[in-house]
C-alpha positions in Angstrom: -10.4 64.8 47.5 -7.3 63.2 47.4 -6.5 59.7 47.6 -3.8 57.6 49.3 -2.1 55.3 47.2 -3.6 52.5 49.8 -6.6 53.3 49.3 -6.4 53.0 45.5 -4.5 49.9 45.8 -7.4 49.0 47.9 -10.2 49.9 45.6 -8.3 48.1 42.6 -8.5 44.6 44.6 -12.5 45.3 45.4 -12.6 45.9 41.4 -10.5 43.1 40.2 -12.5 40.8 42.6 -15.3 41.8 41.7 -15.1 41.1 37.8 -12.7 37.9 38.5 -16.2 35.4 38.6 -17.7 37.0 35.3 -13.7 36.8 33.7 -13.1 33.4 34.6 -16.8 32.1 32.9 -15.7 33.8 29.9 -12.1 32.1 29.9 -13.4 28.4 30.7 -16.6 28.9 28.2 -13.3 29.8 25.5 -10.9 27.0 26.5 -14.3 24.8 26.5 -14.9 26.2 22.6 -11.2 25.9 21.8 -11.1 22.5 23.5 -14.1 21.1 21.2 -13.2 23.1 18.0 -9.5 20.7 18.3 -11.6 17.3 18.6 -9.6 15.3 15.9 -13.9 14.0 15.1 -15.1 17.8 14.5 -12.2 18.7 12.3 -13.1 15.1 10.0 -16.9 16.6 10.0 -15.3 20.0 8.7 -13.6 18.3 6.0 -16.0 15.6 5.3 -13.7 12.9 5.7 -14.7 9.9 4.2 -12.1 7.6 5.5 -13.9 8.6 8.9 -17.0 6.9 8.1 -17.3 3.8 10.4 -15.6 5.7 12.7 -18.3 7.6 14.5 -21.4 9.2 14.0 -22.3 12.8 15.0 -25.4 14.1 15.9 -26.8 17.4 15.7 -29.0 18.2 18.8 -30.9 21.4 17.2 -32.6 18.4 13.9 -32.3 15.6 15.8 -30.4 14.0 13.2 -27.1 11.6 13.4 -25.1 11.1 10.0 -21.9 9.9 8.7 -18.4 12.5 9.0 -18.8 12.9 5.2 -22.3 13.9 5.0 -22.9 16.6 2.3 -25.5 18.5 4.5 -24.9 21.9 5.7 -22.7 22.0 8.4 -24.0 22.4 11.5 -22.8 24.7 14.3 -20.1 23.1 16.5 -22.1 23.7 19.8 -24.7 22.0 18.4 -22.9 18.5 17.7 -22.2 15.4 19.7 -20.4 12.3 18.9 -21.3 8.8 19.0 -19.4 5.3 19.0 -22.3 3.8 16.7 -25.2 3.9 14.2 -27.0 2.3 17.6 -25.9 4.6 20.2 -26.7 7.8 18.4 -30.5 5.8 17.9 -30.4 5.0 21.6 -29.9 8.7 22.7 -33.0 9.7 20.6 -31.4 10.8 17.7 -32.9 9.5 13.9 -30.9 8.8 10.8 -30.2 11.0 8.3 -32.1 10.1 4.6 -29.2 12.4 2.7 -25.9 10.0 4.2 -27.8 7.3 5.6 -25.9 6.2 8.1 -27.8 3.2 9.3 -27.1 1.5 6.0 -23.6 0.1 4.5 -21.4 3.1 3.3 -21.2 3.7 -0.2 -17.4 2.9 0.1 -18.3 -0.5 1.7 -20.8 -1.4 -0.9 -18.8 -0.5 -3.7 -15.9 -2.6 -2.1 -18.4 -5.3 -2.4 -19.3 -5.0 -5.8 -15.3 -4.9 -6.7 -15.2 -8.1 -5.0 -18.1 -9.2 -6.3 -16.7 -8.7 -9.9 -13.4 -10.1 -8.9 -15.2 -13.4 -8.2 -16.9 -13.3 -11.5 -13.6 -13.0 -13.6 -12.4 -16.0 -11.6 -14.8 -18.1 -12.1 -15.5 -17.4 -16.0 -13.8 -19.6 -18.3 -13.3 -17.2 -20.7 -12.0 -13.4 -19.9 -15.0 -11.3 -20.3 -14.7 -7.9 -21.7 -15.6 -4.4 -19.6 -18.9 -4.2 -21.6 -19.6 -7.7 -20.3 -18.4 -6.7 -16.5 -20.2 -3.2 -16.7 -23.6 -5.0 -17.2 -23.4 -7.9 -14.5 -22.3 -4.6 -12.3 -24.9 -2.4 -13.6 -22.7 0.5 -14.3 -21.3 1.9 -17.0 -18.0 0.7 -18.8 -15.9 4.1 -17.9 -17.2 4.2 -14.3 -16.3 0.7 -13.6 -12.9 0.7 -15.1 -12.2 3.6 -12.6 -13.7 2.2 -9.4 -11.8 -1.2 -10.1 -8.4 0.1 -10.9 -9.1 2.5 -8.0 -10.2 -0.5 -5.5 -7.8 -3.2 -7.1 -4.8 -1.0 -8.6 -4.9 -2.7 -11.8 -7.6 -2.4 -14.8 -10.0 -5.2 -15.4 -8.7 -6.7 -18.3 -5.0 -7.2 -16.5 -6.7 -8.5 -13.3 -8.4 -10.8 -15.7 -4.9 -11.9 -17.5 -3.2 -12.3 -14.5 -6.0 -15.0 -13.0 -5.8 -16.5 -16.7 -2.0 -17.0 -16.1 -3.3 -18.9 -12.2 -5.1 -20.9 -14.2 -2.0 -21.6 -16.6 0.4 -22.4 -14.2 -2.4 -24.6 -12.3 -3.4 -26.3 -15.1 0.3 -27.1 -17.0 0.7 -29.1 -13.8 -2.3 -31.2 -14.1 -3.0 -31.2 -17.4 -2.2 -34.0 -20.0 -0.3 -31.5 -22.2 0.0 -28.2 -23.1 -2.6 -28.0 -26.0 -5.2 -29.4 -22.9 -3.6 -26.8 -20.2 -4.2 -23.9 -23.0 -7.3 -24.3 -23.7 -8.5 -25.8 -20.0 -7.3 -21.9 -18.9 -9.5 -20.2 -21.0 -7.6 -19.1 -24.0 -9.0 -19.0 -27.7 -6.1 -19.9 -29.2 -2.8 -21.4 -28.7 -0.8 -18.2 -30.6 -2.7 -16.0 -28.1 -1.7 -18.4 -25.4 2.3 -18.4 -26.7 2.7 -15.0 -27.1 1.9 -13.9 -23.5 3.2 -17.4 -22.0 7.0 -16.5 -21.5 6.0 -13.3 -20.0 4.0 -14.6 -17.5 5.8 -17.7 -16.9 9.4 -16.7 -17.4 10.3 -19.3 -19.7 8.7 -21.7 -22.5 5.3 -23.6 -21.5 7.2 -26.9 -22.0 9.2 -26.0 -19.5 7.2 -24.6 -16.8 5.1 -27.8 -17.0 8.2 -30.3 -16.6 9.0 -28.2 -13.5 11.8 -25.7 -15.0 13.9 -28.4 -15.8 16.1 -26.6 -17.8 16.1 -23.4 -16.5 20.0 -23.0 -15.0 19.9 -20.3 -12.1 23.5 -19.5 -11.2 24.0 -18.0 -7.5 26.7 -17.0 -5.2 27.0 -16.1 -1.7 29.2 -13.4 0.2 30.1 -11.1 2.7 28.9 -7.3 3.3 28.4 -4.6 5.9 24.9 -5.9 6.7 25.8 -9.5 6.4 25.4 -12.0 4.2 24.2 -12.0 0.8 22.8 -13.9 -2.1 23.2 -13.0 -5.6 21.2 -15.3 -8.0 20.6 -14.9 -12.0 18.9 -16.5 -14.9 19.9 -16.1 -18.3 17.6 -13.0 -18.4 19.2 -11.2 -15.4 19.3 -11.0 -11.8 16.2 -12.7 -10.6 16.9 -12.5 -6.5 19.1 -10.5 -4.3 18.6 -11.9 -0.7 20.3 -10.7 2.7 20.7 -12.5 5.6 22.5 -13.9 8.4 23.7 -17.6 6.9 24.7 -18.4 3.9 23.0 -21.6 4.4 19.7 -20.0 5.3 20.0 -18.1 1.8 20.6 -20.8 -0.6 17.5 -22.4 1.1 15.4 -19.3 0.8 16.4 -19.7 -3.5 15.7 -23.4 -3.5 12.4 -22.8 -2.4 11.5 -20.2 -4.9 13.0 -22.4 -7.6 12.0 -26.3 -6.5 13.0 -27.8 -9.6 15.4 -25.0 -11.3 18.6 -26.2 -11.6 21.0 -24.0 -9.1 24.6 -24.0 -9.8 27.3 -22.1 -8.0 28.5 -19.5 -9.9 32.1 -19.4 -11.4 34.6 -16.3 -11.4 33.0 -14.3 -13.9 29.6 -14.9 -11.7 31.7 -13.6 -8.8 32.7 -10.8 -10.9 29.2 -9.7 -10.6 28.4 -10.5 -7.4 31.1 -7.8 -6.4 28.9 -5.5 -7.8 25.9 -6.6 -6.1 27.9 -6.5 -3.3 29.4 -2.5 -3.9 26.0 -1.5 -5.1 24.4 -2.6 -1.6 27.0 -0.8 0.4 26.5 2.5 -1.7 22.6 2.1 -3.1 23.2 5.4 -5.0 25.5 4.5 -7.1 23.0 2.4 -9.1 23.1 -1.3 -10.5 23.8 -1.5 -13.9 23.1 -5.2 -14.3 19.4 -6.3 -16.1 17.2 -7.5 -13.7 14.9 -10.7 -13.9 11.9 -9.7 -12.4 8.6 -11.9 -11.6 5.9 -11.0 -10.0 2.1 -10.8 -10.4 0.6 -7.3 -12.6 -0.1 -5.8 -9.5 3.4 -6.7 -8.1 5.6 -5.7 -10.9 3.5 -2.3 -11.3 3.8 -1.7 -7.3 8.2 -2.8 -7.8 7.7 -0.2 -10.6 6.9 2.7 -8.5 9.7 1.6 -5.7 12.2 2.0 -8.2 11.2 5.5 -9.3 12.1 6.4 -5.4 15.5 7.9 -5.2 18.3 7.1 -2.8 17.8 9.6 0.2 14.1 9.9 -0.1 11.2 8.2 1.9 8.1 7.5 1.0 4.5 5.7 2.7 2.5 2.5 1.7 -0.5 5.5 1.5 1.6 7.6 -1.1 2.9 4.4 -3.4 -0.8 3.1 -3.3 -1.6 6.6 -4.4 1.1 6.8 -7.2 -0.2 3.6 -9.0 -3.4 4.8 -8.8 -4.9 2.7 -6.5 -5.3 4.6 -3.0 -6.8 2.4 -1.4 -5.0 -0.7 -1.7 -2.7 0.2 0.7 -2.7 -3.4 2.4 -1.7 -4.7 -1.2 1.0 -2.4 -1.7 2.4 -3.7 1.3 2.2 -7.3 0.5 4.1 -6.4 -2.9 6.8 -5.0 -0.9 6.9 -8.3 1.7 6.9 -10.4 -1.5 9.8 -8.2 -3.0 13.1 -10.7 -4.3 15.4 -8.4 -5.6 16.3 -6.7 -2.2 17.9 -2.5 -2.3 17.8 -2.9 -6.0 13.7 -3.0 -5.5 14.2 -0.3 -3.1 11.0 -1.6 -0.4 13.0 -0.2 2.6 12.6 3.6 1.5 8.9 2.6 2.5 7.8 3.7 6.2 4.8 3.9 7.7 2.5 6.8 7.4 3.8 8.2 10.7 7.5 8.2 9.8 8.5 5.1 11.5 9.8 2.3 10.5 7.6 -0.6 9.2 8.3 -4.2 8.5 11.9 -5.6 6.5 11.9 -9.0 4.8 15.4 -8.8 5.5 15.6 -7.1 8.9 14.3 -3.5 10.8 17.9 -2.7 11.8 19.7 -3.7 8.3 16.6 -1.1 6.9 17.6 1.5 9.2 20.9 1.3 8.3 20.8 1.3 4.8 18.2 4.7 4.8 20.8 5.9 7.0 23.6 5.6 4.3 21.3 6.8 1.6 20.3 10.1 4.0 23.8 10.8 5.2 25.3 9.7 1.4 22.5 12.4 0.0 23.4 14.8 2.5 27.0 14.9 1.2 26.3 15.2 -2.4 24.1 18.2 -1.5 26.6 19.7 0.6 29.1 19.3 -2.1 27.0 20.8 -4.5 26.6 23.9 -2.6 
């Protein structure tokens, strides 16, 4: 029997129509899979993300169990799982905590945040520094394990988070106290050679002086013109100790006033002008490098954070996440970028090659659009030496 080709047309359409419902439950039930395997929550539970504790909870309908993204349990199947905005809300739709990640309890992150804080308390408040065996037993852990979860949590080791609240102390009590002999001592140090030897390193200058107010500490500073305004050269006998930009001179030699109340600021003469040319040259061309000594002061954490900035080259980005990350200290992130805020020595501490974690741009002391256009002359400056290379 032969066939028209309308009728086979026809009996194609009755065919087609009559596997269309079946085919299009298949296709949503996929796209519904697809759709829930892509939740940004299920792919955390996948990788056991830890910084997704806090987050949410998931709950797993086949135990009836909720538990933390990072839970080392077995993972359960996807169709299984549902997500919840709290500890309470997972409890409220019937579910129970899990005993393995226990969820209903502070993270182990959280607490051991605690306990860092805890023992950052404790070193304030002791008169004298106390040594890691002293810290791992009021912590209850042992000397190895704490060094690594404080220099994790605080980016610096015990002993200089201790030093550097010793120096506090210093600087508090050279104010107060009837001499340095009383200051010393009042601070918590055993000795005064102890006390001398680290004092002009942490104070930038003799004891004697710090407590008079830096009488005789001369800071020489001049102010001129560039591309992204103006800018403020200033230097000690050590070194440049501030590069500032801004819009007014004015505004500038107030901004170095104020980190230097009592200093003694004098404007710089012609062989100081000399060198604020090169100041000046350096900022307009970063990569070209600033081969003057620098003067740098800034807390342990600060100085090791200013480190890491300069091992950035011209050209190349980086995050607060990744420069937390290189001083070993991931997750002081929020420190890393009060470092950077508190930065002096502006393009020669390079803190605008820092963006955020996304790629944009973050926060300038000294402006968004004068940071935009100095990565923008280090990209376009790297480009060319790359294409000249070629």
């Amino acid at each position: 029997m032969q066939l028209s080709p309308s009728s086979v047309s026809s009996a194609v359409s009755r065919a087609a129509a009559s596997r269309s419902p079946a085919s299009s439950a298949v296709s949503r039930s996929a796209a519904s899979s697809a759709g829930a395997a892509l939740d940004p929550r299920w792919a955390a539970v996948v990788a056991r993300d830890a910084g997704a504790d806090g987050r949410f909870f998931y709950a797993v309908a086949t135990t009836g169990v909720y538990c933390r993204p990072s839970c080392g349990a077995r993972q359960p199947r996807r169709e299984n799982v549902s997500f919840h905005a709290s500890a309470a809300a997972a409890e409220q739709a019937g579910f129970r905590a899990c005993k393995r990640c226990t969820p209903d309890q502070a993270s182990l992150s959280q607490r051991r945040s605690e306990q860092i804080a805890e023992l950052c308390r404790f070193i304030e408040d002791a008169v004298e520094m106390p040594s890691l065996a002293q810290l791992a037993e009021h912590a209850g852990l042992s000397p190895h394990h704490l060094h690594r979860l404080f220099k994790s949590a605080t980016g610096v080791t015990p002993r200089a988070y201790a030093a550097a609240q010793r120096a506090r102390r210093v600087r508090a009590e050279l104010t107060q106290s009837p001499s340095v002999t009383a200051a010393l001592y009042r601070a918590g140090y055993e000795s005064s050679r102890q006390f001398y030897a680290a004092a002009r390193q942490r104070l930038g200058m003799s004891p004697s002086e710090y407590r008079a107010g830096a009488p005789q500490l001369e800071i020489r500073f001049a102010v001129g013109a560039c591309s992204l305004g103006q800018v403020l050269v200033a230097a000690s006998e050590r070194g440049v100790c501030a590069i500032l930009l801004g819009d007014e001179a004015e505004e500038l030699a107030a901004d170095l006033a104020a980190r230097f109340p009592r200093a003694r600021l004098a404007e710089g003469g012609a062989d100081f002008r000399r060198q604020l040319g090169r100041v000046v040259a350096f900022v307009e061309r970063p990569s070209a490098g600033l081969e003057l000594p620098l003067d740098v002061r800034g807390t342990a954490f600060q100085e090791r954070v200013w480190q890491a900035l300069q091992a950035v080259p011209a050209g190349v980005t980086t995050s607060y996440a990744e420069l937390a990350r290189a001083i070993g200290a991931p997750r002081a992130v929020r420190a890393v970028a009060g470092a950077c805020a508190a930065n002096p020595l502006a393009v020669a501490i390079p803190c605008h090659r820092v963006l955020r974690s996304d790629g944009n741009l973050s926060g300038y002391r000294w402006g968004v659009e004068r940071k935009r256009e100095l990565l923008a002359r280090e990209r376009d400056a790297a480009s060319a030496a790359k294409r000249a290379g070629k």
